[in-house]
ZAMARGU-4260 file (C-alpha; in steps of 0.2 Angstrom, whole numbers, plus 5000, padded with zeros to 4 digits):
<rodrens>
0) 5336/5720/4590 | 5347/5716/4604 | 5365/5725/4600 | 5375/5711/4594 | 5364/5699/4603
5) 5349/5700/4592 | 5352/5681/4582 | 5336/5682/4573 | 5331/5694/4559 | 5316/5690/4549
10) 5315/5688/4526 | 5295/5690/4525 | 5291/5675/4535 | 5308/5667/4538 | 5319/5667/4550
15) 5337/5669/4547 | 5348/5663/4560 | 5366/5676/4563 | 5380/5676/4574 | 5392/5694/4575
20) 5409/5687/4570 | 5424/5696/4567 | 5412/5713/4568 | 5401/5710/4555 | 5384/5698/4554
25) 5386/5681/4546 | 5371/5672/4541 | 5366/5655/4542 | 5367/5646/4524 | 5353/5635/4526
30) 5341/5648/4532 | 5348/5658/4518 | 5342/5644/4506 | 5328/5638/4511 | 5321/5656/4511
35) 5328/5654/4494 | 5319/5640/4490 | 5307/5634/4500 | 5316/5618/4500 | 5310/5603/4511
40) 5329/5600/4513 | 5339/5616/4512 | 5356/5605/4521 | 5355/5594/4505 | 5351/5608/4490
45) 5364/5620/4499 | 5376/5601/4498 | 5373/5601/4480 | 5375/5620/4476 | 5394/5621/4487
50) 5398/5606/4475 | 5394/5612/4459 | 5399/5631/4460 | 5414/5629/4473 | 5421/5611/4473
55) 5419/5607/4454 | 5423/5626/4449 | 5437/5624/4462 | 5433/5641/4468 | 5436/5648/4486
60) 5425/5644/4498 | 5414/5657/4504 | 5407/5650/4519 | 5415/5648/4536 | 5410/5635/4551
65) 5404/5645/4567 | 5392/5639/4579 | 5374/5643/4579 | 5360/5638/4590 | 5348/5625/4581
70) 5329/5621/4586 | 5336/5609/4600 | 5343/5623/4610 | 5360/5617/4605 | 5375/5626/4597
75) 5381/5616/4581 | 5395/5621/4568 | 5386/5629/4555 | 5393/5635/4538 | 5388/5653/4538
80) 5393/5668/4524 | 5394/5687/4528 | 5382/5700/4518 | 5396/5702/4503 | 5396/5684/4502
85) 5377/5682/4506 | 5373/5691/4487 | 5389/5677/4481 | 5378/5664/4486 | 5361/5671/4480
90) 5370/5672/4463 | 5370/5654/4463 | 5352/5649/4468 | 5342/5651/4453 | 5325/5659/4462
95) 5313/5671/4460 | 5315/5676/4479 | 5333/5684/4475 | 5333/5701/4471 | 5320/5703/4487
100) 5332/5694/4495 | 5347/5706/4490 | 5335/5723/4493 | 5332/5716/4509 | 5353/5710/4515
105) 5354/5730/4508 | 5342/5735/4521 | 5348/5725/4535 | 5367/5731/4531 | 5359/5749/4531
110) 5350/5746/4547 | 5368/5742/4557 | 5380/5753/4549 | 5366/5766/4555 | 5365/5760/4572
115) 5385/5760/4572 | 5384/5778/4570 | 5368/5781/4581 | 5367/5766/4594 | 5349/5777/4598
120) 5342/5770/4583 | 5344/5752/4588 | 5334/5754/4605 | 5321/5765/4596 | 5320/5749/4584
125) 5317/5738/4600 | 5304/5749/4607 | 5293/5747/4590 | 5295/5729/4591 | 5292/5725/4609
130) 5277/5738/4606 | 5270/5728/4593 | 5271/5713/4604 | 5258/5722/4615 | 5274/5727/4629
135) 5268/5744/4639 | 5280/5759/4636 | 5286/5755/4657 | 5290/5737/4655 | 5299/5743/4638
140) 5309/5757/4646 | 5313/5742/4660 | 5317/5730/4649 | 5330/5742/4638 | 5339/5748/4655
145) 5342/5730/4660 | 5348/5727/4646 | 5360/5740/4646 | 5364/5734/4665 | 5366/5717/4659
150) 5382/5725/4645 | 5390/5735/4660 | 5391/5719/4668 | 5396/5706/4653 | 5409/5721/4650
155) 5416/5721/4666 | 5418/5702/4667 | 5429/5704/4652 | 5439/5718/4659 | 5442/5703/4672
160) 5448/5692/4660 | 5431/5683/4656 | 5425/5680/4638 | 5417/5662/4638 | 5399/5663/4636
165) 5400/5648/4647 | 5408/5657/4661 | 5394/5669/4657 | 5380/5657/4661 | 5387/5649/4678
170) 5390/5668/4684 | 5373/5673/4678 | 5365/5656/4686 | 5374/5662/4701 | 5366/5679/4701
175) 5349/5671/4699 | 5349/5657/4711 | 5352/5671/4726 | 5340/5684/4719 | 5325/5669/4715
180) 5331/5652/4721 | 5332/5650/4703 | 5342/5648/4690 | 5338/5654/4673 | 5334/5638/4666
185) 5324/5632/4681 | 5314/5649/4680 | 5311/5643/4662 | 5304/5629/4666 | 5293/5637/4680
190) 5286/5649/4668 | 5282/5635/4656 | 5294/5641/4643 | 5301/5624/4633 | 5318/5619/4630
195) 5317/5619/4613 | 5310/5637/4614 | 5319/5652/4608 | 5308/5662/4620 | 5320/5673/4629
200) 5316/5671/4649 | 5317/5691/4653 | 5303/5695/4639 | 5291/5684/4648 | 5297/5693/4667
205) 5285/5704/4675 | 5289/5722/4679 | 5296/5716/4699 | 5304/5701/4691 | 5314/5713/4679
210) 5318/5726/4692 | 5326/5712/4703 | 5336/5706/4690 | 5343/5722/4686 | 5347/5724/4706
215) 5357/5708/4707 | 5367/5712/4692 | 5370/5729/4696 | 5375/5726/4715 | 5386/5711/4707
220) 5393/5724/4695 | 5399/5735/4709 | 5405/5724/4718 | 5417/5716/4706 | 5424/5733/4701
225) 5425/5736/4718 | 5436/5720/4722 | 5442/5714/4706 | 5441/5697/4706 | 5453/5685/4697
230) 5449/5669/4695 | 5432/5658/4695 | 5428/5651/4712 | 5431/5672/4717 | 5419/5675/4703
235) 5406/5667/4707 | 5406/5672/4728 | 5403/5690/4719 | 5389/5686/4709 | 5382/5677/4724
240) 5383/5691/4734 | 5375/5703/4720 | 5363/5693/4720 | 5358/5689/4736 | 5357/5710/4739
245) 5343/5707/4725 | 5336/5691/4736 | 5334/5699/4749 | 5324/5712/4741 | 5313/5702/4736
250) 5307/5693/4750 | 5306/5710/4759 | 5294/5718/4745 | 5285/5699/4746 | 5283/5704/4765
255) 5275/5719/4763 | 5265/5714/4746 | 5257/5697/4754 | 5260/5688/4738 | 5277/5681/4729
260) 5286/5692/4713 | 5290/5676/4706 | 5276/5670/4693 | 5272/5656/4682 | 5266/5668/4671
265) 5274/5680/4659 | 5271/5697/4657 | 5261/5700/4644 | 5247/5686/4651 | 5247/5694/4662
270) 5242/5711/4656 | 5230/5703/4645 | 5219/5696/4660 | 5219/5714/4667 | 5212/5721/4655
275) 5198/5708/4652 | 5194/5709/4670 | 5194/5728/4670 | 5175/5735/4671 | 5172/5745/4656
280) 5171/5764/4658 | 5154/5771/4656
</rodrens>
């Protein structure tokens, strides 16, 4: 769903947690289980399956450690297997749910090798899902552009020299403390979202929040390509400036709206309410 950034795909009702990693997805081996299985404790059946088929057998692992985010919000090293080793495993879960299972892994693997060839699939794929969410087609086609401005401006921050995702979330906190007085974990907690929540901030924006965030990363975008910055502290006074262009934005649309973009509320609440409160045509 999210180019590379999508870390949840779904097998019928579970979720299965993947990270893109040497490009290709590897999957989480407990999710893999337990969807396997339905076990209460998916660490401990996978413990005794990696035992008896790999250390016993002294076969090669197939599993490698890479860092996955758990319920807490928190990355943990987590063993995790590629698609060819994902039907390896399956082959040593005895379970009715397999050869779904492997129809499924086939489906998925079809699903990005097409996308590889046609990157237009994968946003047509979005569209469907954030359409079935209840999204409108205009906070959809805003939500897919930010998106797109969001990788122009992770990609030029690596052209800097930039890779850590941490680096990525100072800058980006940066960037929305000038554009809201807030960063994106504050705004989180404005808006009511949990910690432990996997709810991503921008799907519960509005239509003025999302255009503002794209403003202050596309000013911020310029402006680095612009004047090159090299190291941190230079960084981060760019995506300050982007984002107060952004800030500065919104206070003037506040000025002449009489009422604050920034809401407690997300998005689609808000459309609902709308259109509860919207007289019926007779």
């Amino acid at each position: 769903m999210e180019d590379r950034n999508n870390k949840l795909v779904l097998f019928q009702s579970k979720q299965i947690r993947r990270i893109w990693h040497n490009n290709e997805w590897f999957y989480s081996v407990i999710d893999i289980v337990e969807g396997l299985t339905d076990s209460p404790t998916p660490r401990q059946y996978w413990g005794k399956v990696k035992q008896r088929e790999f250390v016993d057998l002294q076969l090669s692992p197939i599993w490698v450690q890479l860092k996955l985010e758990s319920a807490d919000g928190k990355k943990y090293g987590t063993d995790c297997v590629n698609t060819k080793n994902a039907l390896r495993l399956i082959q040593s879960v005895p379970s009715k749910k397999a050869e779904p299972f492997k129809i499924w892994l086939a489906e998925v693997g079809k699903e990005r090798l097409d996308e590889i060839e046609n990157p237009e699939l994968a946003q047509e794929r979005m569209k469907i899902l954030y359409e079935k969410k209840g999204y409108s087609k205009d906070w959809i086609d805003k939500r897919l552009r930010g998106i797109a401005i969001r990788q122009n401006l992770t990609d030029e921050w690596k052209e800097r020299g930039l890779t850590s995702e941490k680096d990525y979330s100072i800058l980006t906190a940066e960037i929305s403390k000038a554009t809201f007085g807030m960063t994106p974990n504050e705004y989180k907690k404005h808006k009511g979202i949990s910690e432990k929540s996997k709810a991503n901030l921008r799907d519960n924006m509005t239509d003025l929040e999302l255009i503002f965030t794209m403003l202050g990363e596309k000013v911020t975008t310029e402006i680095s390509s612009k004047e090159k910055p090299e190291i941190m502290t230079e960084h981060k006074k760019v995506a300050r400036r982007g984002g107060g262009v952004a800030g500065n934005a919104r206070k003037h649309t506040e000025k002449e709206l009489g009422r604050s973009v920034i809401t407690k509320e997300n998005y689609l609440k808000i459309k609902s309410k709308n259109q509860l409160e919207k007289p019926d045509d007779k």
